[in-house]
C-alpha positions as CSV (number, residue, x, y, z in Angstrom):
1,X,0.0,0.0,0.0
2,X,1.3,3.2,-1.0
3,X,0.9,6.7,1.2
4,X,1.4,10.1,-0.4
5,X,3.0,12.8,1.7
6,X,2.0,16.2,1.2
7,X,4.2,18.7,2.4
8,X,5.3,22.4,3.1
9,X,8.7,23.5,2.9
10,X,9.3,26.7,4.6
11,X,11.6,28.7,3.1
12,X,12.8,32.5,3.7
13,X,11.1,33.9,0.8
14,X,8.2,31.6,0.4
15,X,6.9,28.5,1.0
16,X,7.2,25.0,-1.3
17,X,4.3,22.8,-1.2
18,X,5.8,19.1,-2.3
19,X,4.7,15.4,-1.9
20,X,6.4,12.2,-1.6
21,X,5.9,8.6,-1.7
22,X,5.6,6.1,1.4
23,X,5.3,2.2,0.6
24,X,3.5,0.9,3.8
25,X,3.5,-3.2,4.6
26,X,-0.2,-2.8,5.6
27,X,-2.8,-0.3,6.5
28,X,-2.4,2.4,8.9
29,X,0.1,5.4,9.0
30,X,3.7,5.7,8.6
31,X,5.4,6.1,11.2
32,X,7.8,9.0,12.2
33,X,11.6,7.2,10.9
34,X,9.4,6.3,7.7
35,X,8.8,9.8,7.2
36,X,12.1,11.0,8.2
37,X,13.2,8.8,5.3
38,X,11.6,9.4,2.8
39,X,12.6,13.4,3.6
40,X,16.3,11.9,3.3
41,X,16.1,10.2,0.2
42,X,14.7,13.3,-0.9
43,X,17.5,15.3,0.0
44,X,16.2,17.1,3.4
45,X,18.0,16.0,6.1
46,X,15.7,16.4,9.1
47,X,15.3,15.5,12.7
48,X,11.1,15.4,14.0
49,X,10.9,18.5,15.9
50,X,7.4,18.7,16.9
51,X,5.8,14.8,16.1
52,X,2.8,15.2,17.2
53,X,2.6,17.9,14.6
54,X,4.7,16.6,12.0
55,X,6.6,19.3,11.9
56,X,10.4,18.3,10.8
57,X,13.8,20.6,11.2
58,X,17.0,20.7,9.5
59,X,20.3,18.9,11.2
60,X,22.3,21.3,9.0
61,X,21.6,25.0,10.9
62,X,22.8,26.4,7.1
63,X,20.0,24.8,5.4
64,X,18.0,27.0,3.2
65,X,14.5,26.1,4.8
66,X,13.7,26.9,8.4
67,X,11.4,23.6,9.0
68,X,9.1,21.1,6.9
69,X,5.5,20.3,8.2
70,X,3.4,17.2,7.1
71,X,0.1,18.7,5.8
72,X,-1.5,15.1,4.4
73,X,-1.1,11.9,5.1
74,X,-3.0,10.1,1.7
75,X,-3.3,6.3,1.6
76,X,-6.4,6.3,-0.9
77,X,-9.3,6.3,2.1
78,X,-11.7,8.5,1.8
79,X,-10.8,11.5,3.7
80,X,-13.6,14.3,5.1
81,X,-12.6,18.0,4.8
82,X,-14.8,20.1,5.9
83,X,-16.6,23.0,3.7
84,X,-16.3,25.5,5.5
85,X,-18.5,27.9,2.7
86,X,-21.2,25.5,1.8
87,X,-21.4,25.2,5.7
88,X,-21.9,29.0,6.5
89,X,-24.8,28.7,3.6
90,X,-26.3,25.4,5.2
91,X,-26.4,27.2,8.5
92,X,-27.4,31.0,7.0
93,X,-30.7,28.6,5.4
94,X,-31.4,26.5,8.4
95,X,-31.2,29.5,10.8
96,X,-34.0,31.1,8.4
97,X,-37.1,28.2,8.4
């Protein structure tokens, strides 16, 4: 089973939004090394700063991004997001009956 990282590279003059692949034995997550490796392999050498997070900062202090932070975790399950517009109309009909 395959995961799809999205994530944010934070950089001094903007921000990088990037994904990366994650082969997983089974269902679930992966884990923290897993994605600590795949940010290696992609050439970020990170440490897990803030895990429950998923935010990730550099070893190197001269790196040219200040910290990375997990935004996704895809494995192909159906995911809710929440609408936050179609819920503000929802509510702005409901409140009127």
């Amino acid at each position: 089973m395959e995961c799809i990282v999205h994530f944010r590279v934070m950089h001094p003059e903007e921000p990088k939004e990037l994904r990366g692949l994650i082969m997983l034995e089974s269902g679930g997550k992966p884990g923290i090394d897993q994605i600590t490796d795949m940010f290696k392999n992609m050439g970020y050498d990170v440490r897990p700063d803030n895990p429950e997070e998923l935010i990730f900062k550099p070893v190197d202090a001269r790196a040219d991004y200040t910290y990375i932070r997990v935004i996704e975790l895809d494995t192909g399950e159906e995911v809710y997001h929440e609408d936050r517009n179609l819920r503000a109309i929802l509510e702005n009909l409901l409140n009127k009956h």
